[in-house]
ROGU-368159 format. One line per field, with one value per residue (C-alpha): x, y, z; residue in three letters. Coordinates in nm, 4 decimals. Example, Ala and Ser with C-alpha at 12.3 -4.5 7.8 and 13.67 -1.06 7.14 Angstrom:
// residues 2
xx (1.2300	1.3670)
yy (-0.4500	-0.1060)
zz (0.7800	0.7140)
residu (ALA	SER)
//
This chain:
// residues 335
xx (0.0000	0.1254	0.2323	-0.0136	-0.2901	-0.2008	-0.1731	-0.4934	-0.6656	-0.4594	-0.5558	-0.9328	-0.8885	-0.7597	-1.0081	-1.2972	-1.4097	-1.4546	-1.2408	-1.4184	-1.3206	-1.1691	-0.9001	-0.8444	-0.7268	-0.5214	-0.3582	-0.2971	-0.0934	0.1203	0.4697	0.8072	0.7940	0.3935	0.4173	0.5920	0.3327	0.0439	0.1684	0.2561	-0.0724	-0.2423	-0.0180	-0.1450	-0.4969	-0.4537	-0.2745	-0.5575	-0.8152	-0.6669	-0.5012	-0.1418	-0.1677	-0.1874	-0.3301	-0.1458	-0.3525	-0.1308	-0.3819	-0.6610	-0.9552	-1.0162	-1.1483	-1.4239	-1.5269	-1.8909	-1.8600	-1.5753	-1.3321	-1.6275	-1.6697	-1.8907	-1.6232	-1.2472	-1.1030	-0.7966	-0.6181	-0.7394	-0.8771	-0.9844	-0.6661	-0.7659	-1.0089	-0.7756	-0.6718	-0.9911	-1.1635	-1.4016	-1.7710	-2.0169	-2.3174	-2.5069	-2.4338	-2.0755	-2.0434	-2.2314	-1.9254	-1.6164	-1.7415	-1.8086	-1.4960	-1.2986	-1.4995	-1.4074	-1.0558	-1.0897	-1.1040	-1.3418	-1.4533	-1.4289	-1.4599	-1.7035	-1.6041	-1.6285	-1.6335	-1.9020	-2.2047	-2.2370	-2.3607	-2.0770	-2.2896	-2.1618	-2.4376	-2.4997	-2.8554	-2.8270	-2.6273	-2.8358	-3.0768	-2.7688	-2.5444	-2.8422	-2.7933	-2.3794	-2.4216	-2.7120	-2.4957	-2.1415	-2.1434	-1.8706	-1.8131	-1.8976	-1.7657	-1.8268	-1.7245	-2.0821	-2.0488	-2.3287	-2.6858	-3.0214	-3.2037	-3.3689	-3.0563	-2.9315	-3.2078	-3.1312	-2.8034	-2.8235	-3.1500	-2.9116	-2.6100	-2.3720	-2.1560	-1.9496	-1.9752	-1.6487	-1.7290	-1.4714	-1.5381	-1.4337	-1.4083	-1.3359	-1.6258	-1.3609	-1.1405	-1.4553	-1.5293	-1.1741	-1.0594	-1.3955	-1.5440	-1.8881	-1.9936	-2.0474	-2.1543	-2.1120	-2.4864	-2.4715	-2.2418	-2.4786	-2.7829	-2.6114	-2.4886	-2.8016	-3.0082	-2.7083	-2.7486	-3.0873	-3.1151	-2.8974	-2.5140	-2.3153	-1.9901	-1.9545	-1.6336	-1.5212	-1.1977	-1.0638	-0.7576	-0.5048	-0.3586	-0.6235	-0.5620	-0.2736	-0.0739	-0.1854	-0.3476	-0.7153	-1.0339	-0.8524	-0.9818	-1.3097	-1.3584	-1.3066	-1.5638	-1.7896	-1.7839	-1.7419	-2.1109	-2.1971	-2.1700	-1.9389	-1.6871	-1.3773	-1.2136	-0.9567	-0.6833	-0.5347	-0.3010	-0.2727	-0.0395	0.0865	0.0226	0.1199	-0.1233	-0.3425	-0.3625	-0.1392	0.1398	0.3609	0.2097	0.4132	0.2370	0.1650	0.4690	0.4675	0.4555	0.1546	-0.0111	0.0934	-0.0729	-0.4093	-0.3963	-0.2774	-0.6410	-0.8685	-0.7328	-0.7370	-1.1208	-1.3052	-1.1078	-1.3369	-1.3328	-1.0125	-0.8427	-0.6962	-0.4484	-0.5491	-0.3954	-0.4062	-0.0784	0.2781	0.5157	0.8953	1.0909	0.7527	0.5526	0.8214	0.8465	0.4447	0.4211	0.6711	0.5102	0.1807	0.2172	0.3673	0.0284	-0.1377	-0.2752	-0.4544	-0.5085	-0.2390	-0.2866	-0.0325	0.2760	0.6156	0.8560	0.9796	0.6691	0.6577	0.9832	0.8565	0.5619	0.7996	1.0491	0.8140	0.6522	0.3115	0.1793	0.1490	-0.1845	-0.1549	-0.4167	-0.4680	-0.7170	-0.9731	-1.0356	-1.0035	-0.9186	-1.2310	-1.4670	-1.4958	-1.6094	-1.4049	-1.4478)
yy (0.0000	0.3321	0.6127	0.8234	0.5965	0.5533	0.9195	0.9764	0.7331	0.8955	1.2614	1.0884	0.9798	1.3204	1.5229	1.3482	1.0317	0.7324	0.5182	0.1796	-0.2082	-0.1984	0.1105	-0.0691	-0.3519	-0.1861	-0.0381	-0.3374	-0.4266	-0.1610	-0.1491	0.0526	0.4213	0.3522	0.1877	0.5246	0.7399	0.5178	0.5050	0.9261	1.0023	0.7553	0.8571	1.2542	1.1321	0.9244	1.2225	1.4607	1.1750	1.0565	1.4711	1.2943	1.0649	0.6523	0.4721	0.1342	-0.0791	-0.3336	-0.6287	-0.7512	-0.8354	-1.2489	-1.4533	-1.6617	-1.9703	-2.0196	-2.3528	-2.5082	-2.7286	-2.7963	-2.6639	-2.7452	-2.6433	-2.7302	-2.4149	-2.4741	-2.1907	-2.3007	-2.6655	-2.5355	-2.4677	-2.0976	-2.2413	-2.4321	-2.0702	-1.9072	-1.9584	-2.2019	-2.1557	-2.3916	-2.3297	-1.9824	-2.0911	-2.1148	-1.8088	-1.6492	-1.8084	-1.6731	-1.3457	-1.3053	-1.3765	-1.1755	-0.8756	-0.9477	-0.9457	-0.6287	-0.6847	-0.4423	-0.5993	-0.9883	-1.1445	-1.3344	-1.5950	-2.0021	-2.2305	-2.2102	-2.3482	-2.5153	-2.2472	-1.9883	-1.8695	-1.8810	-1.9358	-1.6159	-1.6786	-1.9013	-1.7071	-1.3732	-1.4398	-1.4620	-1.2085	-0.9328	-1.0597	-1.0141	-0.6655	-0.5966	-0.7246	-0.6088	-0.3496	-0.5512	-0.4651	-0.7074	-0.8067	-1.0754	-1.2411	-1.3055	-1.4290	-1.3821	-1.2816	-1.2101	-0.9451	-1.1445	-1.2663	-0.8740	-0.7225	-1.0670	-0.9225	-0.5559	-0.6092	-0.8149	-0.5756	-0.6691	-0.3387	-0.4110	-0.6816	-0.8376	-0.9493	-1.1573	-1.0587	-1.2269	-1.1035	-1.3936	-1.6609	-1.9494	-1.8637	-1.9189	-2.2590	-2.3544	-2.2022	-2.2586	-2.4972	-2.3078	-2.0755	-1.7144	-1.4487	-1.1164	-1.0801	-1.2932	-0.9961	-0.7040	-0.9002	-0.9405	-0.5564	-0.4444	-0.6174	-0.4385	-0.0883	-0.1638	-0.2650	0.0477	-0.1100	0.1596	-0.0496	-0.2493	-0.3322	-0.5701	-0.7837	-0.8519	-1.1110	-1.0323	-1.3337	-1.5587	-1.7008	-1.9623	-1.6401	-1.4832	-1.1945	-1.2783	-1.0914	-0.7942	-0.5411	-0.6614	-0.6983	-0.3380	-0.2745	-0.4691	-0.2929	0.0963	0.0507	-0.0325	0.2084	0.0746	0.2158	0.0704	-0.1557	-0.3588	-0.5061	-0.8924	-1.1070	-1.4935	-1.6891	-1.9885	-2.2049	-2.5932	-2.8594	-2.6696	-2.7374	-2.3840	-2.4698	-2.4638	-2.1503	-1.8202	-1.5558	-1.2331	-0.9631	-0.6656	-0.4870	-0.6422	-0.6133	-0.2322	-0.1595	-0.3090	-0.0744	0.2108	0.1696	0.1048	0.4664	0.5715	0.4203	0.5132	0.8992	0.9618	0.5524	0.4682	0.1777	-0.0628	-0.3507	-0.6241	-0.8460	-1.1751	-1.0989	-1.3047	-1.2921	-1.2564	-1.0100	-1.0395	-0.8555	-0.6030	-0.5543	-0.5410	-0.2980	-0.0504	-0.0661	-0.0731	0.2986	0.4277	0.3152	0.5099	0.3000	0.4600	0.2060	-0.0819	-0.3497	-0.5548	-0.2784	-0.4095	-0.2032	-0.1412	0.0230	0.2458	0.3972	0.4500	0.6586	0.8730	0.9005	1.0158	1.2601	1.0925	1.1905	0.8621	0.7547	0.4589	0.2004	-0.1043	-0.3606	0.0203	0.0372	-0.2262	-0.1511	-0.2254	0.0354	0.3754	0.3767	0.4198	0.2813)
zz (0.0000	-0.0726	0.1415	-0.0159	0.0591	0.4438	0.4547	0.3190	0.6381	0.8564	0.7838	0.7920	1.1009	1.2102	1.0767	1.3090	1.0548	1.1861	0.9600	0.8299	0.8545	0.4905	0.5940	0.8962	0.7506	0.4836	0.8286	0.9476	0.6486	0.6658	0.6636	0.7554	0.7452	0.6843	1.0751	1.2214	1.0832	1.2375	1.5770	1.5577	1.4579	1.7293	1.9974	1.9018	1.8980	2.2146	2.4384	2.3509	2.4463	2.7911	2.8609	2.8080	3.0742	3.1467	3.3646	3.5232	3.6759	3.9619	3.9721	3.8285	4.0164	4.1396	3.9042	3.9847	3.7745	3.8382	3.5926	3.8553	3.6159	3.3491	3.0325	2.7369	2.5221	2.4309	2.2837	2.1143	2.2667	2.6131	2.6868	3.0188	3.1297	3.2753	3.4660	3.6694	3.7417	3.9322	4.2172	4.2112	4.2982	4.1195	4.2768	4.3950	4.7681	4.6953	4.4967	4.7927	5.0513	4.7731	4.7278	5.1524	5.2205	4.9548	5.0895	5.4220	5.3230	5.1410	4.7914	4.5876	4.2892	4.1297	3.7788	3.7244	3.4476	3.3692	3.1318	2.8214	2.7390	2.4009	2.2256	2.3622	2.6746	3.0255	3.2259	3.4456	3.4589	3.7125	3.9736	3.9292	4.2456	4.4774	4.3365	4.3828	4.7753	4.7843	4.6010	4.8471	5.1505	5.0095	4.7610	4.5440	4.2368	3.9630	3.6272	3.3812	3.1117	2.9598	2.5835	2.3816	2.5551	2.4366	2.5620	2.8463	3.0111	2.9354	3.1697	3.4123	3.4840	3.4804	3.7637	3.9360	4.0198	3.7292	3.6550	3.3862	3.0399	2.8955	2.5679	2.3612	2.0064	1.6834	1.3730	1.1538	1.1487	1.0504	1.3651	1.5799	1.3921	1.4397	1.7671	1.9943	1.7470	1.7116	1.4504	1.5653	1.2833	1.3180	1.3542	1.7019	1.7833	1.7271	1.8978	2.2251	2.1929	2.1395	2.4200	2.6567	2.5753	2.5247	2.9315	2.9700	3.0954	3.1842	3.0798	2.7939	2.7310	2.4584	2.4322	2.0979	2.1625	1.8796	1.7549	1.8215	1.4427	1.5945	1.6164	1.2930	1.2547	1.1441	1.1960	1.4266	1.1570	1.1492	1.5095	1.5755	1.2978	1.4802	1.7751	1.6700	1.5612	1.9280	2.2279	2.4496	2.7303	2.6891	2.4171	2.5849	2.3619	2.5156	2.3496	2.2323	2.4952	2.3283	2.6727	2.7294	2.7287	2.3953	2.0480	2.0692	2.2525	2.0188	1.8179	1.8299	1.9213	1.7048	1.7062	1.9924	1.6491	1.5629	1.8597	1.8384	1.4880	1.6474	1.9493	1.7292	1.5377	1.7932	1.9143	1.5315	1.5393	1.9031	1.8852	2.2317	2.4085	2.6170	2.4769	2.7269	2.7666	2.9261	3.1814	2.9371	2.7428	2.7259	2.9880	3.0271	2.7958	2.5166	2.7435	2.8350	2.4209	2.3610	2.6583	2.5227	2.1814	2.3076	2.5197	2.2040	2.0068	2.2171	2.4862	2.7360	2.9706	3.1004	3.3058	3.5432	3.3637	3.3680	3.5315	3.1771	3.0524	3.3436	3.2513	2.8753	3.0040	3.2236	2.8981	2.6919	2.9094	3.0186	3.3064	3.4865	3.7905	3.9357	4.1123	4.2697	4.2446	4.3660	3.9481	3.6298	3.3004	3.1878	3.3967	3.3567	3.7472	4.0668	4.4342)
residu (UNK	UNK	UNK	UNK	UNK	UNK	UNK	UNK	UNK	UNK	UNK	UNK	UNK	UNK	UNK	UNK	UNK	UNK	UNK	UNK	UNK	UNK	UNK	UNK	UNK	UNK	UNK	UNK	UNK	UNK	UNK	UNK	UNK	UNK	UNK	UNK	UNK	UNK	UNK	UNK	UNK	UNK	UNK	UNK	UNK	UNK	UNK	UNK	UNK	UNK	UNK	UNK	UNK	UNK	UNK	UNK	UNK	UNK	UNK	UNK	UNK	UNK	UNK	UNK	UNK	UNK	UNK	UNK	UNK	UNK	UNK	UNK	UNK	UNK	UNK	UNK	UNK	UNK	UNK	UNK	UNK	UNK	UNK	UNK	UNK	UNK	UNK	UNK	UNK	UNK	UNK	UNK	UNK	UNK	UNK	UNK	UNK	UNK	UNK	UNK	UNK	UNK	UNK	UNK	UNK	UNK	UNK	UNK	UNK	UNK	UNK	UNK	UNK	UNK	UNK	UNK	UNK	UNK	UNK	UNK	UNK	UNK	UNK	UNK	UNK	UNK	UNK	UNK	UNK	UNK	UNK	UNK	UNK	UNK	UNK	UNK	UNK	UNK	UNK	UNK	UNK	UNK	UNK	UNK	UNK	UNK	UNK	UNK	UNK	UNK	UNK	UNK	UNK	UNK	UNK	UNK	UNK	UNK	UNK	UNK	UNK	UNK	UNK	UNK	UNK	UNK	UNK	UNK	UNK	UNK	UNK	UNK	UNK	UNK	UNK	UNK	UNK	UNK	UNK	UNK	UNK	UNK	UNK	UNK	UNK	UNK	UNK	UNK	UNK	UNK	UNK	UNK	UNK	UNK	UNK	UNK	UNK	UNK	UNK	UNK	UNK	UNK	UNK	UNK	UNK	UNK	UNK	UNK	UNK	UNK	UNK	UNK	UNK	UNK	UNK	UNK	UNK	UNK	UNK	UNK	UNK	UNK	UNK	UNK	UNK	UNK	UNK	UNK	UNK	UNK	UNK	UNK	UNK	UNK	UNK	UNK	UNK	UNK	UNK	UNK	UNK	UNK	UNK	UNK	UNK	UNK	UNK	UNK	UNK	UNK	UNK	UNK	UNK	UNK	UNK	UNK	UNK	UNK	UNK	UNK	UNK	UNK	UNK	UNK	UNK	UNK	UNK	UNK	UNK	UNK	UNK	UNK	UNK	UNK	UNK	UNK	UNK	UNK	UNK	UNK	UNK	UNK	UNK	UNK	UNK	UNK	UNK	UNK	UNK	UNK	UNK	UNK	UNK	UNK	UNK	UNK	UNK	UNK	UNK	UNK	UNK	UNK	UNK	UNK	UNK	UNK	UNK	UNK	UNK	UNK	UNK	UNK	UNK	UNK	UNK	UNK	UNK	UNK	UNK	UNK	UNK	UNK	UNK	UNK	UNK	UNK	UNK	UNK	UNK	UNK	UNK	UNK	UNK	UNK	UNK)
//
């Protein structure tokens, strides 16, 4: 693609228009000097959305598998291995015990998550009696990771204290056939994002995982194209991690450079949304890499920092607030 052509997007994006799925993907695609102009005009973008300042975010909130061990589903890039992971609470009266005693211990908020029903659900429903009591009787803050919903389940959850959606979205329907082993069309998508701001969520915040492709980028482009027609709070960037015991082991996972372009576009797409980096990311000197790369994209929003990242905030003049587990990166709310 030419310089011309990037230019062109770029002074689009500038100018207020929300670029489309097509020049996202020709973004994507770019390529040396094509790269450095991307990430200069998201960073300029990104300092006049978030006042030239990041937030780092120490820990993530507990995760809490409401499915135990079980899941309907053996995702190639996890075979329930994250489950092993969370806290376990199958069962309303042992969800009711977890989240008692984390608030007794102090900790504001948990993460509601699990394994997946067969048709990419994780079943919420079931728990929404007793988490109206622990909001009643704690005030803890509650996320989820919901999958798809219809509007019934929507209303469910927002009536029973939920404050805040995590949404894995996909963008190619062959890497949800082949990674989850379900289809999921883009239409599936809009129906569950429309029975939440229908019921009125205050935070919907979507996860695109970049790499998801066995390490290749696939669907990133379209994803954000999916979701810039929704109103949502945050859009929170994660990252494949080739982990043992999965049909990915052995996968490499997508370049920080990669990840970088992706970050770079959200910002170029949602000009007024924070974009985040999540917590689910590579370790070791990767993550030092995609978190460098990632704050020069423009991220607003970084979770679990290295101490490396820090120090590329403070070098390039960011004006740096930090938190503990008192906000996530995907809530526009503070406690």
């Amino acid at each position: 693609m030419s310089k011309a052509e990037i230019d062109k997007i770029l002074d689009r994006a500038l100018s207020g228009w929300q670029i489309r799925g097509e020049e996202a993907q020709k973004l994507l695609n770019a390529k040396g000097d094509n790269i450095k102009e991307l990430f200069s005009v998201a960073q300029e973008m990104a300092c006049e959305k978030n006042d030239r300042s990041i937030i780092f975010y120490q820990e993530a909130f507990p995760p809490i598998s409401l499915t135990g061990l079980s899941c309907s589903l053996n995702c190639k890039h996890c075979n329930k291995y994250y489950l092993r992971h969370m806290i376990p609470a199958k069962g309303p009266e042992k969800l009711f015990r977890v989240c008692k005693a984390l608030y007794e211990k102090g900790v504001p908020g948990v993460l509601l998550s699990g394994g997946s029903r067969k048709d990419g659900t994780v079943p919420l429903d079931e728990f929404a009696d007793v988490m109206a009591k622990i909001k009643k009787e704690t005030g803890l803050l509650f996320l989820a990771h919901t999958g798809l919903m219809n509007y019934e389940t929507a209303k469910l959850l927002k009536e029973s204290g939920l404050d805040g959606v995590l949404i894995d979205v996909v963008g190619s329907q062959e890497t949800a056939r082949k990674v989850f082993g379900i289809k999921i069309s883009p239409e599936d998508y809009m129906k569950t994002f429309e029975a939440l701001e229908k019921v009125g969520f205050p935070n919907i915040s979507p996860h695109i995982c970049v790499g998801l492709h066995f390490g290749r980028l696939k669907g990133e482009a379209k994803a954000l194209e999916l979701i810039s027609k929704t109103k949502i709070s945050t859009v929170v960037i994660v990252v494949l991690i080739p982990t043992k015991g999965t049909g990915m082991a052995d996968v490499p996972p997508p370049s920080p450079k990669d990840v970088a372009k992706v970050i770079a576009i959200a910002n170029l797409m949602f000009p007024r949304v924070p974009v985040s980096l999540g917590c689910v990311r590579p370790g070791k000197t990767y993550r030092s890499k995609i978190d460098a790369m990632a704050i020069k994209a423009g991220v607003g929003k970084l979770a679990v920092p290295t101490k490396s990242s820090i120090k590329v905030a403070s070098q390039m003049g960011l004006k740096t607030r930090f938190y503990n587990q008192v906000m996530c990166c995907c809530l526009n709310i503070s406690k």
